[in-house]
C-alpha positions in Angstrom: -9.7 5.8 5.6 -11.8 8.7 4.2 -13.3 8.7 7.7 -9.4 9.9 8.8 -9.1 12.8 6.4 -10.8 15.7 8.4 -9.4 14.4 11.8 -6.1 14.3 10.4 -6.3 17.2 8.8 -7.7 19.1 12.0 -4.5 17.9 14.5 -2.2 19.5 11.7 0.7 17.0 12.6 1.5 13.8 10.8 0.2 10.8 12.4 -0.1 7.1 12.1 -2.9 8.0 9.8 -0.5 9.3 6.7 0.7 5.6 7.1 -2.3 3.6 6.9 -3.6 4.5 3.2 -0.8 2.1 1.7 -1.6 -0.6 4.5 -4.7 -0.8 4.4 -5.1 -1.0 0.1 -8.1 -2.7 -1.1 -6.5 -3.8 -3.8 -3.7 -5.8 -2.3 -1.0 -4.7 -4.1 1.8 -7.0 -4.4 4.3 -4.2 -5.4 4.3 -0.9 -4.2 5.9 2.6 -4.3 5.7 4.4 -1.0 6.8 7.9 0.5 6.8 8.2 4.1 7.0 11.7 6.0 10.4 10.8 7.6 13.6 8.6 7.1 13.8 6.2 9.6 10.0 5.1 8.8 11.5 3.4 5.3 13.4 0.6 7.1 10.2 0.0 9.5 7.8 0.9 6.5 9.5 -1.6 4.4 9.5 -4.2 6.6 5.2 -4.1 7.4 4.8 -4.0 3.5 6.9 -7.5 3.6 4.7 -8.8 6.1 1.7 -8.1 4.4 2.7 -10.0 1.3 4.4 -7.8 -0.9 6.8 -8.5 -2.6 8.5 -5.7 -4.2 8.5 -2.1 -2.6 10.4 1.1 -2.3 10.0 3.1 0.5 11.1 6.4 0.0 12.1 10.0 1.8 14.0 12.7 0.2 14.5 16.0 1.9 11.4 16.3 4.4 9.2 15.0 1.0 7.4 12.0 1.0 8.7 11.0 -2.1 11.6 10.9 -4.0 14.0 14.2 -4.4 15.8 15.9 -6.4 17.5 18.6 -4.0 19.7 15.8 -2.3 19.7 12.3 -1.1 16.9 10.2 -0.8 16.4 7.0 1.6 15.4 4.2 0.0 14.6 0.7 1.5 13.6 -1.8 -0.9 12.2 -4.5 -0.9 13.0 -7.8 -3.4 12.8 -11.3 -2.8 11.9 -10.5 0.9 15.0 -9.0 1.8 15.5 -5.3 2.4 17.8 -3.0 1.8 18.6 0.2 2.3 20.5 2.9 0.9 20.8 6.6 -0.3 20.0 8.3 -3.8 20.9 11.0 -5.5 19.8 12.6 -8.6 23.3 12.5 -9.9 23.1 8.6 -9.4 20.3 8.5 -12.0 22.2 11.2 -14.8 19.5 14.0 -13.4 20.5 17.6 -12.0 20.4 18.6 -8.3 18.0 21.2 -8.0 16.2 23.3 -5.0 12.7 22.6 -2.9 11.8 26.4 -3.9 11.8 25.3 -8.1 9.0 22.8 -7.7 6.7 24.3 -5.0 2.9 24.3 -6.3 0.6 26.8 -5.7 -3.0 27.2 -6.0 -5.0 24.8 -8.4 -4.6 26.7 -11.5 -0.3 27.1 -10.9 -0.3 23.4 -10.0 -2.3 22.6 -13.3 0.1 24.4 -15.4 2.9 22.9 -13.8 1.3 19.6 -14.9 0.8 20.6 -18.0 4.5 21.9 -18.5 6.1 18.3 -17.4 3.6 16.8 -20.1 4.5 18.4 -22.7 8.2 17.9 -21.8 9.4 21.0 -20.9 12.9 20.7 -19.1 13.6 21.5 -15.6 13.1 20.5 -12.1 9.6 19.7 -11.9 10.2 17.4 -15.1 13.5 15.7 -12.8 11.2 15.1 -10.0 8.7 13.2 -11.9 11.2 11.0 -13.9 12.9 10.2 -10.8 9.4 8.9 -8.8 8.3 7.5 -12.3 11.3 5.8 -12.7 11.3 4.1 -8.9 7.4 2.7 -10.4 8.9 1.5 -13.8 11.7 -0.1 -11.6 9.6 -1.8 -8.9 6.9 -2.6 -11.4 9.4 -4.3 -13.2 9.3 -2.7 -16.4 12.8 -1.8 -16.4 16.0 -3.0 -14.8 17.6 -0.2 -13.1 16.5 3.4 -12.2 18.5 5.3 -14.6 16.9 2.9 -17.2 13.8 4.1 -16.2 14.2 7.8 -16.1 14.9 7.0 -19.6 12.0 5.2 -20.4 10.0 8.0 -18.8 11.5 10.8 -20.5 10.9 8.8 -24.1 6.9 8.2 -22.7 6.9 12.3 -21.9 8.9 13.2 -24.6 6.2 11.1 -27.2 3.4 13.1 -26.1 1.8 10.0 -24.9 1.5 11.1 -21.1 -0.5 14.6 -22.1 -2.6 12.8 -24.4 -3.6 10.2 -21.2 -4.2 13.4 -19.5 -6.0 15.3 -21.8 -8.2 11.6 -22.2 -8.7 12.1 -18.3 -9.4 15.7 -18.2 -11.9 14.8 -21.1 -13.7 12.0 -19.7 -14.0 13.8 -16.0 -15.8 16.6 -17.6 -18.2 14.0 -19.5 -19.0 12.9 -16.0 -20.0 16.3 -14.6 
Protein backbone atom coordinates (compact mmCIF):
# COMPACT_ATOMS: atom_id res chain seq x y z
CA UNK A 1 0.00 0.00 0.00
CA UNK A 2 2.85 2.60 0.56
CA UNK A 3 3.44 2.17 -3.17
CA UNK A 4 -0.43 3.98 -3.42
CA UNK A 5 0.32 7.00 -1.27
CA UNK A 6 1.93 9.43 -3.90
CA UNK A 7 -0.42 8.21 -6.79
CA UNK A 8 -3.28 8.75 -4.58
CA UNK A 9 -2.28 11.59 -3.37
CA UNK A 10 -1.48 13.12 -7.02
CA UNK A 11 -5.32 12.30 -8.54
CA UNK A 12 -6.60 14.41 -5.49
CA UNK A 13 -9.93 12.42 -5.47
CA UNK A 14 -10.78 9.54 -3.18
CA UNK A 15 -10.36 6.22 -4.80
CA UNK A 16 -10.52 2.57 -4.25
CA UNK A 17 -7.21 3.06 -2.66
CA UNK A 18 -8.56 4.97 0.67
CA UNK A 19 -10.35 1.52 0.93
CA UNK A 20 -7.68 -1.02 0.66
CA UNK A 21 -5.44 -0.13 3.88
CA UNK A 22 -8.07 -1.97 6.17
CA UNK A 23 -8.44 -4.83 3.55
CA UNK A 24 -5.41 -5.62 2.93
CA UNK A 25 -4.09 -5.58 6.99
CA UNK A 26 -1.17 -7.70 7.66
CA UNK A 27 -2.14 -8.37 10.72
CA UNK A 28 -5.51 -9.97 10.06
CA UNK A 29 -7.50 -8.32 12.32
CA UNK A 30 -10.47 -10.09 13.53
CA UNK A 31 -12.25 -6.86 14.79
CA UNK A 32 -12.04 -3.69 13.32
CA UNK A 33 -13.04 0.07 13.45
CA UNK A 34 -13.36 1.54 10.08
CA UNK A 35 -14.18 5.14 8.55
CA UNK A 36 -15.05 5.25 5.03
CA UNK A 37 -15.17 8.58 2.92
CA UNK A 38 -18.91 8.20 2.25
CA UNK A 39 -22.25 6.62 3.69
CA UNK A 40 -23.40 4.09 1.45
CA UNK A 41 -19.77 2.44 1.52
CA UNK A 42 -20.57 1.21 5.40
CA UNK A 43 -23.23 -1.31 4.29
CA UNK A 44 -20.79 -2.52 1.33
CA UNK A 45 -17.65 -1.97 3.57
CA UNK A 46 -19.20 -4.01 6.26
CA UNK A 47 -20.06 -6.64 4.33
CA UNK A 48 -16.15 -7.34 2.59
CA UNK A 49 -14.83 -7.12 6.24
CA UNK A 50 -17.39 -10.13 6.97
CA UNK A 51 -16.04 -11.95 4.18
CA UNK A 52 -12.71 -11.70 5.11
CA UNK A 53 -13.15 -13.22 8.45
CA UNK A 54 -13.94 -10.62 10.77
CA UNK A 55 -15.95 -10.83 13.03
CA UNK A 56 -16.78 -7.73 14.72
CA UNK A 57 -16.64 -4.29 12.90
CA UNK A 58 -18.06 -0.76 12.66
CA UNK A 59 -18.06 0.95 9.67
CA UNK A 60 -18.47 4.41 10.19
CA UNK A 61 -19.33 8.01 8.33
CA UNK A 62 -20.32 11.06 10.05
CA UNK A 63 -20.73 14.28 8.16
CA UNK A 64 -18.29 13.97 4.99
CA UNK A 65 -15.59 12.52 7.93
CA UNK A 66 -14.29 9.19 7.80
CA UNK A 67 -14.92 8.67 11.20
CA UNK A 68 -17.33 9.18 13.74
CA UNK A 69 -18.95 12.84 14.30
CA UNK A 70 -19.97 14.90 16.51
CA UNK A 71 -21.78 17.69 14.36
CA UNK A 72 -24.71 15.18 13.48
CA UNK A 73 -25.51 11.71 12.67
CA UNK A 74 -23.21 9.18 11.85
CA UNK A 75 -23.85 5.77 9.72
CA UNK A 76 -22.88 2.99 11.31
CA UNK A 77 -23.05 -0.65 10.02
CA UNK A 78 -21.87 -3.17 12.38
CA UNK A 79 -20.91 -6.14 12.24
CA UNK A 80 -21.62 -9.07 15.17
CA UNK A 81 -22.06 -12.61 14.85
CA UNK A 82 -22.00 -12.13 10.97
CA UNK A 83 -24.90 -10.24 10.69
CA UNK A 84 -25.03 -6.48 9.89
CA UNK A 85 -26.73 -3.84 10.81
CA UNK A 86 -27.16 -0.56 10.25
CA UNK A 87 -28.22 2.45 11.77
CA UNK A 88 -27.64 6.19 12.65
CA UNK A 89 -25.78 7.93 15.75
CA UNK A 90 -25.79 10.90 17.25
CA UNK A 91 -23.76 12.47 19.89
CA UNK A 92 -26.84 12.96 21.95
CA UNK A 93 -27.38 9.08 21.77
CA UNK A 94 -24.09 8.64 23.73
CA UNK A 95 -24.81 11.83 26.56
CA UNK A 96 -22.13 14.00 24.37
CA UNK A 97 -22.84 17.62 22.87
CA UNK A 98 -23.54 18.39 19.16
CA UNK A 99 -20.94 20.60 18.07
CA UNK A 100 -19.56 22.20 14.55
CA UNK A 101 -16.88 20.75 11.85
CA UNK A 102 -15.19 24.42 12.23
CA UNK A 103 -14.29 23.58 16.36
CA UNK A 104 -12.16 20.64 15.58
CA UNK A 105 -10.38 21.54 12.34
CA UNK A 106 -6.34 21.03 12.72
CA UNK A 107 -3.96 23.03 11.33
CA UNK A 108 -0.32 22.84 10.83
CA UNK A 109 1.78 20.27 12.90
CA UNK A 110 2.47 22.34 15.83
CA UNK A 111 -1.75 23.47 16.12
CA UNK A 112 -2.54 19.76 15.58
CA UNK A 113 0.05 18.86 18.49
CA UNK A 114 -1.49 21.10 20.88
CA UNK A 115 -4.80 19.98 20.13
CA UNK A 116 -3.49 16.51 21.09
CA UNK A 117 -2.07 17.66 23.90
CA UNK A 118 -5.30 19.54 25.15
CA UNK A 119 -7.66 16.18 24.77
CA UNK A 120 -4.83 14.50 26.90
CA UNK A 121 -4.85 16.36 29.48
CA UNK A 122 -8.64 16.36 29.49
CA UNK A 123 -9.60 19.64 28.66
CA UNK A 124 -13.42 19.79 27.71
CA UNK A 125 -14.80 20.55 24.44
CA UNK A 126 -15.35 19.25 21.04
CA UNK A 127 -12.12 17.89 20.07
CA UNK A 128 -12.26 15.85 23.59
CA UNK A 129 -16.27 14.65 22.20
CA UNK A 130 -14.82 13.51 19.01
CA UNK A 131 -12.25 11.31 20.45
CA UNK A 132 -14.50 9.71 23.17
CA UNK A 133 -16.98 9.03 20.68
CA UNK A 134 -14.34 7.05 18.05
CA UNK A 135 -12.64 5.67 21.33
CA UNK A 136 -15.64 4.53 22.59
CA UNK A 137 -16.83 2.69 18.98
CA UNK A 138 -12.96 0.66 19.67
CA UNK A 139 -13.72 0.00 23.50
CA UNK A 140 -17.19 -1.32 22.10
CA UNK A 141 -16.11 -3.42 19.14
CA UNK A 142 -13.03 -4.59 21.02
CA UNK A 143 -15.27 -5.71 23.53
CA UNK A 144 -14.14 -3.99 26.46
CA UNK A 145 -17.34 -2.45 27.23
CA UNK A 146 -20.98 -3.25 26.44
CA UNK A 147 -22.47 -0.30 24.98
CA UNK A 148 -21.17 3.00 23.47
CA UNK A 149 -22.13 5.30 26.12
CA UNK A 150 -20.40 2.91 28.50
CA UNK A 151 -17.45 3.44 26.62
CA UNK A 152 -17.31 7.13 26.28
CA UNK A 153 -17.30 6.69 30.00
CA UNK A 154 -14.58 4.45 30.19
CA UNK A 155 -12.64 6.85 27.91
CA UNK A 156 -13.24 9.87 29.72
CA UNK A 157 -12.03 7.97 33.21
CA UNK A 158 -8.64 6.72 31.04
CA UNK A 159 -8.25 10.69 29.85
CA UNK A 160 -9.37 12.09 32.87
CA UNK A 161 -6.43 9.70 34.88
CA UNK A 162 -3.74 11.10 33.01
CA UNK A 163 -2.94 7.73 31.75
CA UNK A 164 -3.40 8.55 27.98
CA UNK A 165 -0.81 11.71 28.09
CA UNK A 166 1.55 9.76 29.98
CA UNK A 167 1.39 6.84 26.97
CA UNK A 168 1.96 9.82 24.84
CA UNK A 169 4.56 11.49 26.53
CA UNK A 170 6.18 7.52 26.73
CA UNK A 171 5.81 7.63 22.84
CA UNK A 172 7.02 11.12 22.20
CA UNK A 173 9.94 9.96 24.57
CA UNK A 174 10.95 6.79 23.00
CA UNK A 175 10.61 8.28 19.21
CA UNK A 176 13.10 10.91 20.02
CA UNK A 177 15.53 7.99 21.63
CA UNK A 178 15.23 6.59 18.16
CA UNK A 179 16.37 9.74 16.20
Amino acid sequence: MKHAVGPRREIGIRTVFNLLGPLTNPADAKVQLVGVYHPHLTGVMARVLRSLGVERAMVVHGDGLDEISHTGETRVSELMGGEIRTYYLSPEDIGLKRGKLADICGGNAEDNARMTRDVLSGKPGPCRDVVLMNAAAALFVGGKVESLREGVELAAQVIDSGAALRKLEDLVAFTKSCA
